[in-house]
Each structure stands twice: as C-alpha cells, then as structure tokens.
C-alpha angles and dihedrals in degrees: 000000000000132000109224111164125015117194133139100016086296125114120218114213142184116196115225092227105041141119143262138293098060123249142129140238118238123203143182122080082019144325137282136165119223120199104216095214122023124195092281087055085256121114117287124219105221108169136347122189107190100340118140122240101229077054092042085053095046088042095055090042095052077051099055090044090051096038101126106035084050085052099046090048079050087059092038093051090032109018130238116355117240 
C-alpha cells in the first residue's frame, strides 16, 4: 500500500498488489474507489461506503486536479498501463 495524495482529512492510496483499470482507494471519513480513467478518459466513481456527498464531490474533484501525477504513481507501482 502507498500513500500517494493526501487532501480533506482523506488518504489516497494505491495497493502494491492490486488490479486494472487503474484507480485508486480513498480513506478517511469513509471509503470510496476512483477509477483513474472512465470510459470518457475523466475520473470514474466506482464505490463509496459513508462518504458524504459534499466529500465524494471534493474528492472527485481533488481526482480530477491530480489525474495525471496519480496515473503516472499507478505505472511506477504497476508498470505501463494497457
């Protein structure tokens, strides 16, 4: 498991021996999966357990600001994305 962003009391993480597509988990006042790229090349909410929404938006939004920097930790930790 690595840290790779830190915002708005939440930790986003990205497990060492984890799957595609690449995402990663979000914890803190709850939990939430973000697929880094959806299927319009944007950010894709997979799963929340008691996040707020007002948080799940901000999160998504902190997501969306940080896109490329969290996919490129996803190809450092996994390797080149398919």
């Amino acid at each position: 498991m690595v840290v790779v962003h830190r915002a708005h009391g939440f930790r986003f993480v990205i497990y060492t021996a984890d799957h595609e597509p690449a995402h990663v988990h979000i914890t803190g006042p709850g939990q939430a999966k973000i697929n880094l790229l959806g299927p319009d090349g944007r950010p894709e909410v997979v799963s929340t357990i008691g996040i707020k929404r007002s948080d799940l938006l901000r999160l998504v939004d902190e997501v969306i600001e940080h896109q490329l920097r969290l996919l490129e930790q996803w190809e450092r930790i996994h390797g080149q994305l398919d």
